[in-house]
C-alpha positions as CSV (number, residue, x, y, z in Angstrom):
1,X,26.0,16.0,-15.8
2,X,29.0,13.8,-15.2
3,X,28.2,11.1,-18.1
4,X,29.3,11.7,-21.6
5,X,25.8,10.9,-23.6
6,X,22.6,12.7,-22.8
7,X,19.7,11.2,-23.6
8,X,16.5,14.1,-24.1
9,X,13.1,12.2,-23.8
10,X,11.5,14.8,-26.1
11,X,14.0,13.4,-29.1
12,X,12.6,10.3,-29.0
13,X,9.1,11.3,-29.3
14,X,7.6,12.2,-25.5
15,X,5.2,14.7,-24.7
16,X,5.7,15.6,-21.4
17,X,2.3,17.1,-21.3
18,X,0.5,15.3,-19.0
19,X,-2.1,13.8,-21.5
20,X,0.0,11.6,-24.1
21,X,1.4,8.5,-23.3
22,X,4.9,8.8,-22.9
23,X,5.8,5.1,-21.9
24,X,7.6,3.9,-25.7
25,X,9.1,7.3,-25.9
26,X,10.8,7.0,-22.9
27,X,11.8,3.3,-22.9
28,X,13.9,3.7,-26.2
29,X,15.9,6.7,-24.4
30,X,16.5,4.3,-21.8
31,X,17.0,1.6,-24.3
32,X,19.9,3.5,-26.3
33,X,21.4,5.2,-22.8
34,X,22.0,1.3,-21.9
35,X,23.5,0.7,-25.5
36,X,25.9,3.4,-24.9
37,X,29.7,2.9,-24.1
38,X,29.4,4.1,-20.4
39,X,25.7,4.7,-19.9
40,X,23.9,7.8,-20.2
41,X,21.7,10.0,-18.6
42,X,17.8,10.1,-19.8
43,X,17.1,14.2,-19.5
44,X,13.2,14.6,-18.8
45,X,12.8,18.7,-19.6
46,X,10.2,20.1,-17.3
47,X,6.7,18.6,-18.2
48,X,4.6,15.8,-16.9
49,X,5.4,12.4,-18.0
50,X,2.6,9.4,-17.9
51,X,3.6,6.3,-17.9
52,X,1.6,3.5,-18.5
53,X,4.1,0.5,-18.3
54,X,7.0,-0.8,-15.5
55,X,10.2,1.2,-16.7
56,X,11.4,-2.2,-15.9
57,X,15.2,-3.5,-16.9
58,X,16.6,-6.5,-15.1
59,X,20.0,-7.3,-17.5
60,X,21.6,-3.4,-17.1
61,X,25.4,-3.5,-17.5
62,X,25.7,0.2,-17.8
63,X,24.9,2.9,-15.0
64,X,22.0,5.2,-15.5
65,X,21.4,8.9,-14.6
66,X,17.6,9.9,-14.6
67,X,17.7,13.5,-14.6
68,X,14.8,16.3,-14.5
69,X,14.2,20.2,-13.7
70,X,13.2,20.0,-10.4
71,X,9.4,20.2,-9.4
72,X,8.6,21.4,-12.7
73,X,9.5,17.4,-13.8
74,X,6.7,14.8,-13.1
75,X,6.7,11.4,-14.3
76,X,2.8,9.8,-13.1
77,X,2.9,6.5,-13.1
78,X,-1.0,5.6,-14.7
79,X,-2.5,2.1,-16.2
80,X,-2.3,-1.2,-15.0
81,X,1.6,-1.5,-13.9
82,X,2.7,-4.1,-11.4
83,X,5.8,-3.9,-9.2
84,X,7.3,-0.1,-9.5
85,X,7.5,2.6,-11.6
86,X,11.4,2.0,-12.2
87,X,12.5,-1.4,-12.0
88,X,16.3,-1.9,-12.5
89,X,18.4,-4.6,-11.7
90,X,22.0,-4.1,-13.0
91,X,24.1,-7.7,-14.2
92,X,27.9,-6.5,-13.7
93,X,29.6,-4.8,-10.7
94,X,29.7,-1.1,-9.9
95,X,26.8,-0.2,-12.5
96,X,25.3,2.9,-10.6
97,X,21.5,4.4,-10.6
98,X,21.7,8.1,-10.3
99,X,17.9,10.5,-10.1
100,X,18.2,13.7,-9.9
101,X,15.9,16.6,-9.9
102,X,12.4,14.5,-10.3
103,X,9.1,14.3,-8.7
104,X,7.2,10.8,-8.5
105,X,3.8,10.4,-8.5
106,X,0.8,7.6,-9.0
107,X,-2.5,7.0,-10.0
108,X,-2.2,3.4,-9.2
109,X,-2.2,1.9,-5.4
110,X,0.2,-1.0,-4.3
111,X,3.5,0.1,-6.4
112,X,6.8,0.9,-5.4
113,X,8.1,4.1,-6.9
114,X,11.7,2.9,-7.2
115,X,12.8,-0.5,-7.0
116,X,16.8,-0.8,-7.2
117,X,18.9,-4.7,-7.1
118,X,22.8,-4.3,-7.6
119,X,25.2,-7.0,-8.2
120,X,25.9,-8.3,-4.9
121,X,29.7,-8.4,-5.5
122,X,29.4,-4.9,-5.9
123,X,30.1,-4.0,-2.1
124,X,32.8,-1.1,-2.4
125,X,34.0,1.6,-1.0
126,X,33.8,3.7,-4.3
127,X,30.7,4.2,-5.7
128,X,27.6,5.7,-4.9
129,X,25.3,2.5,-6.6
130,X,22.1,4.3,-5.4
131,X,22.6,8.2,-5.5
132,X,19.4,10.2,-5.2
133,X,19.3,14.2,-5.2
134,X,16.2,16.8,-5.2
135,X,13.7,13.9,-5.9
136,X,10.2,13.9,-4.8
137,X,8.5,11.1,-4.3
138,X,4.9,12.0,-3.2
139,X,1.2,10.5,-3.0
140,X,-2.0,10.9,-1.5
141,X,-2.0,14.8,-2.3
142,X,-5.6,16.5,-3.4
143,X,-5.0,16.0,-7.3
144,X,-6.4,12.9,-6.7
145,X,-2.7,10.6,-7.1
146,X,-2.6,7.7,-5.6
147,X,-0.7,6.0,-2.6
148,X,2.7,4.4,-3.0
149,X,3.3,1.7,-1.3
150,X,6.8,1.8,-1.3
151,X,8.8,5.0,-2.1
152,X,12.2,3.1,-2.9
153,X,13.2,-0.1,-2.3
154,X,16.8,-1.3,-2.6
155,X,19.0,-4.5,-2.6
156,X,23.4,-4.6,-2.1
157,X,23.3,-0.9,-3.1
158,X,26.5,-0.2,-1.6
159,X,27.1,3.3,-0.4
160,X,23.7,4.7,-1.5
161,X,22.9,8.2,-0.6
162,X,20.0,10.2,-0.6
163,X,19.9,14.3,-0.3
164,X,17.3,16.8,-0.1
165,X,14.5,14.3,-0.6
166,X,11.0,14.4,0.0
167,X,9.6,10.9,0.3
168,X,5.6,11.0,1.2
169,X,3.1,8.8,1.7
170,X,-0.3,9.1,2.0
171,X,-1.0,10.1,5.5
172,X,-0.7,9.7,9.2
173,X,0.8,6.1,9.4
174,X,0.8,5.2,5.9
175,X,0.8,2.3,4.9
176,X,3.7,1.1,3.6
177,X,7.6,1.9,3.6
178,X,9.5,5.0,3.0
179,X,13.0,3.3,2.3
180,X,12.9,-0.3,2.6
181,X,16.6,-2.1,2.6
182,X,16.0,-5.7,1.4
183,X,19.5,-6.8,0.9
184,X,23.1,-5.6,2.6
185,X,23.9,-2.3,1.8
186,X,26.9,-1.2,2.6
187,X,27.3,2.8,4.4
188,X,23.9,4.3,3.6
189,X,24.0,7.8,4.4
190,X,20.3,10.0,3.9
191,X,21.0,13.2,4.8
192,X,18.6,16.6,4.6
193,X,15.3,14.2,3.7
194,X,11.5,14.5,4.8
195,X,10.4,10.9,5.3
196,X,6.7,11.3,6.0
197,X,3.3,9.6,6.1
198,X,4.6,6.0,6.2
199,X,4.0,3.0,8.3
200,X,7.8,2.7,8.3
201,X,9.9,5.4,7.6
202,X,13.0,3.2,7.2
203,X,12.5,-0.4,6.9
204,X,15.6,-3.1,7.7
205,X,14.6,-6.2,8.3
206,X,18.2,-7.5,7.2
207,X,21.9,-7.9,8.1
208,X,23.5,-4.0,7.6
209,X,27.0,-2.5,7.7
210,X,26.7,1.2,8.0
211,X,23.4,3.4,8.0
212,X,24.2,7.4,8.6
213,X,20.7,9.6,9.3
214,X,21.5,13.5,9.2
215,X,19.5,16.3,9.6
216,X,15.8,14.6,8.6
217,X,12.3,14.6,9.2
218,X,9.8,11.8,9.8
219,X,6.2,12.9,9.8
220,X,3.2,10.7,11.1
221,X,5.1,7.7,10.8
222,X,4.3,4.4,13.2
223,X,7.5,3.3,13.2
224,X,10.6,5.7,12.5
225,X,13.4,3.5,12.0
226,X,13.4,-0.5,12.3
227,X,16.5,-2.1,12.1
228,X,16.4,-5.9,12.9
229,X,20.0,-8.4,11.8
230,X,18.0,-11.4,9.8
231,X,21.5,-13.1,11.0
232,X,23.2,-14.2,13.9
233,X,26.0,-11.5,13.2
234,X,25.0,-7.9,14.2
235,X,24.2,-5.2,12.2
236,X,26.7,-2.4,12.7
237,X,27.1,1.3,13.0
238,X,23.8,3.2,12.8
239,X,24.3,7.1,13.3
240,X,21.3,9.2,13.9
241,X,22.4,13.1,14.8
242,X,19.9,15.9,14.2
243,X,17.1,14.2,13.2
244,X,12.9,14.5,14.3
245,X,11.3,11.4,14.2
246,X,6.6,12.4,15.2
247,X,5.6,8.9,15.2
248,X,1.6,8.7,15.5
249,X,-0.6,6.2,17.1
250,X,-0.4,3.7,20.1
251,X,2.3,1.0,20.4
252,X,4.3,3.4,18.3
253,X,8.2,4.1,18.2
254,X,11.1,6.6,17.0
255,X,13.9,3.7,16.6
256,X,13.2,0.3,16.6
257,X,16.8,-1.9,16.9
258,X,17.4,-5.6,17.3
259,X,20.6,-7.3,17.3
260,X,22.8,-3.8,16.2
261,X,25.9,-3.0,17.6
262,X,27.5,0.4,17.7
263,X,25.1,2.9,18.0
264,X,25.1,6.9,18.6
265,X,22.0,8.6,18.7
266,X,23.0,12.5,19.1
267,X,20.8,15.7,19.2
268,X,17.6,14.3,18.3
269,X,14.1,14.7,19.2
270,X,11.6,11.6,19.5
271,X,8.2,12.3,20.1
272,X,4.3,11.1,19.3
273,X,2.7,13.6,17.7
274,X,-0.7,13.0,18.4
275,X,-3.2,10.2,18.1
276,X,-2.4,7.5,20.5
277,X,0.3,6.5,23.3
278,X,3.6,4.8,22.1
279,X,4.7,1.8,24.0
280,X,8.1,2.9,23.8
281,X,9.9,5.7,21.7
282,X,13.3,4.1,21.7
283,X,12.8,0.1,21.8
284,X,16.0,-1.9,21.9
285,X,16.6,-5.6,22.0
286,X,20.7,-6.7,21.9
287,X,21.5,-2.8,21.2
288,X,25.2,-2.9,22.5
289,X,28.1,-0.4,22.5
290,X,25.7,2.5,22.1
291,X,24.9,6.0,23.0
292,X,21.9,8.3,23.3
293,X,23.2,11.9,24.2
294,X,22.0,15.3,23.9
295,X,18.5,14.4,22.6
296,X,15.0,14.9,23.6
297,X,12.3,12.2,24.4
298,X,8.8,12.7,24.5
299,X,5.2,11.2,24.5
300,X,2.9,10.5,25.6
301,X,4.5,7.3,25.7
302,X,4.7,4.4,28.3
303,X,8.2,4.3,28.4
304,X,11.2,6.3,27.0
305,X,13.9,3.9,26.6
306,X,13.1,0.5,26.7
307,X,16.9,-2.2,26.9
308,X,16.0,-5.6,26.7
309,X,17.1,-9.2,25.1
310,X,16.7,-11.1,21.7
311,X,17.2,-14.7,21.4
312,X,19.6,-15.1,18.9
313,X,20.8,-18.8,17.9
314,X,22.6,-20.9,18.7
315,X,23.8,-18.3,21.6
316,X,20.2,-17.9,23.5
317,X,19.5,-14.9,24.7
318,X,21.8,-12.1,24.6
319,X,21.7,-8.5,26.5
320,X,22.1,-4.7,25.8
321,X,25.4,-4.3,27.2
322,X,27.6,-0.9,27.3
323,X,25.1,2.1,26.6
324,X,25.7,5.5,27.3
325,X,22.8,8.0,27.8
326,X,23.6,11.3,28.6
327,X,22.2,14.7,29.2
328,X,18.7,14.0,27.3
329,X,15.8,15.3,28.3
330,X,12.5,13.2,29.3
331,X,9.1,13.9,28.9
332,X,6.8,11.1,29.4
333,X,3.5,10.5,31.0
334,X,2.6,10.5,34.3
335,X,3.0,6.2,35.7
336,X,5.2,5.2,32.9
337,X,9.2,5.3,32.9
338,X,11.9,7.4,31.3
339,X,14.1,4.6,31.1
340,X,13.3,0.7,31.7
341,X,16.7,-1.4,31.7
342,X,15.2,-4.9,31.9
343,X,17.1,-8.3,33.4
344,X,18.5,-8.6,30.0
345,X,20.6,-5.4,30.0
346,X,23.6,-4.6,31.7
347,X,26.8,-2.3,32.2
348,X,24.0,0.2,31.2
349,X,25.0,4.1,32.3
350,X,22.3,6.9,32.3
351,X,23.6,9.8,33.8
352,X,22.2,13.8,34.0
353,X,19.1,13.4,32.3
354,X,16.5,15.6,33.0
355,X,12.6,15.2,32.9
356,X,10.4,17.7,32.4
357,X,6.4,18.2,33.5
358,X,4.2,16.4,30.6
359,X,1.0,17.8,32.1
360,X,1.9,21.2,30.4
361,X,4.0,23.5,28.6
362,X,3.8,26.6,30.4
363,X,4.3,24.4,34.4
364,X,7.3,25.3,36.6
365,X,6.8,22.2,38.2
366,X,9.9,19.9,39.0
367,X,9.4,16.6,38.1
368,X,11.3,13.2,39.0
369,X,10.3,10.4,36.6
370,X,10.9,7.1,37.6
371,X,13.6,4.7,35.9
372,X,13.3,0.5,36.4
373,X,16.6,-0.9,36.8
374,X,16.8,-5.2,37.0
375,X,20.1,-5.5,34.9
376,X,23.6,-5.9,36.0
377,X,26.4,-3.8,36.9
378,X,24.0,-0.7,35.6
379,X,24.6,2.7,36.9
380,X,21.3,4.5,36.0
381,X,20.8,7.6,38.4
382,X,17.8,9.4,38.7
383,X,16.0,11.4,35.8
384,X,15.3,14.6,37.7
């Protein structure tokens, strides 16, 4: 534990076993961490924590570290709390929110799990604000918990970073978000995370500078990853390498992007798991200097990759321009389109991608699917 002052939960009265009330308890640790010349860390041992109140904390100057045992630490959010579980807004620059090591869970529908709001001067290059590592944040299971409806929500958390999490709702298509950006957040990197059972796995309906996805998994989700600029200036460099993203249900989709620039999509796999027929597994509006390589796209879904236009004022309507995809493998329904560059795209190259038989696994048939191509100066050869 890298802060000086640990602050036990158990010393200031908690349980931890599942039946008493631990809400006060755990407040004044938090309550004395924040006192504390450089923050602290609140230490839950292994036990189960209810809580019957918003951990809520809107004026906090110092950084926090919440820190557990692992899956043998649950804190159940019970009673009549509004908003989230853990409510922190921090008042000074560079204050940092650090969970480690917890599992999450609710007896109470509608509530965000975590709900983070930095400084927003605070955009730097040198601090994780948000770090979360080993946490759980789960609903929906057969105990009987409730669904979140949020699992964390965060505002000008600049370089925010989330390992080896598990962030669940409560079933095929949720509802609700996953990880829901609300405010700029500067280099976001999740890396080694199951984002499952969600309406959205990733939800950014706002201007963002820098979102890294390694290595994850998105479960029965209806939309993977929506990315949308709320301004006229782009959002800028989304990486996605490694990932799965099983969307469920019709109209669904894998990444969702409008008005992003710089974009590489690398060694993925996109695909509806069941349940429906997506309208389009990669759906992008004003998507420009971006690549799709190496990955594979899959449906049953009416079309692969759709390129199209977003009014954006005061400049009208503006194009995917200068897209790469390369070597990716289609496998789409029969009558529908492995890539669709619309009018409103153009300098758009698609080059050796392959396409597959959808009608079975075990077929040796060779199969062309069909690309529609009305942009300009596009060079999309044949999926074969």
């Amino acid at each position: 534990v890298f802060y000086r002052d640990v602050f036990n939960v158990k010393d200031y009265g908690a349980y931890g076993d599942g039946i008493n009330d631990d809400t006060v308890s755990i407040g004044a640790a938090i309550s004395d961490a924040l006192a504390s010349t450089n923050g602290g860390c609140v230490y839950f041992p292994a036990g189960i924590y209810k809580i019957s109140a918003s951990l809520s904390y809107q004026t906090c100057g110092k950084s926090l570290m919440f820190l557990g045992d692992g899956p043998a630490t649950s804190i159940v959010a019970v009673g009549a709390i509004t908003n989230a579980l853990f409510d922190l807004k921090s008042t000074t620059n560079f204050v940092q929110f650090h969970f480690r090591n917890l599992c999450l869970r609710t007896t109470v529908s509608s509530l965000n799990a975590i709900k983070i709001e930095c400084a927003p001067a605070s955009t730097s290059h040198r601090y994780n604000l948000l770090l979360m590592d080993g946490v759980t944040i789960c609903s929906g299971d057969p105990s009987g918990y409730a669904a979140w409806n949020v699992g964390v929500e965060m505002k000008y958390a600049s370089n925010a970073a989330f390992t080896n999490c598990t962030i669940a709702g409560s079933g095929n298509n949720g509802p609700g978000y996953g990880i829901s950006i609300t405010g700029l957040c500067v280099n976001t990197v999740i890396s080694n995370c199951n984002i499952n059972f969600w309406q959205y796995g990733i939800h950014c309906p706002v201007y963002q500078e820098g979102i890294a996805l390694v290595n994850c998994l998105f479960i029965g989700v209806t939309y993977g990853f929506y990315s949308k600029s709320d301004q006229s200036l782009r959002s800028t460099n989304h990486l996605i390498s490694n990932t799965h993203i099983d969307v469920r249900g019709n109209n669904s989709r894998a990444l969702w992007f409008e008005n992003v620039s710089e974009v590489f999509v690398s060694n993925c796999l996109f695909n509806n798991g069941g349940g429906g027929v997506s309208d389009n597994m990669v759906y992008w509006l004003r998507v420009f200097e971006a690549g799709i390589v190496n990955s594979q796209i899959y449906g049953p879904t009416t079309r692969g990759i759709y390129l199209g236009g977003l009014a954006v004022s005061p400049y009208g309507t503006l194009y995917c321009i200068s897209i790469n995809i390369l070597g990716n493998n289609f496998r789409v329904t029969d009558n529908t389109y492995a890539i669709d560059a619309t009018v409103y795209s153009a300098n758009i190259t698609a080059q050796y991608n392959l396409s597959a038989d959808p009608s079975s696994n075990y077929s040796n048939t060779i199969v062309t699917t069909a690309n529609l191509n009305s942009g300009t100066g596009n060079n999309i050869q044949a999926t074969n």
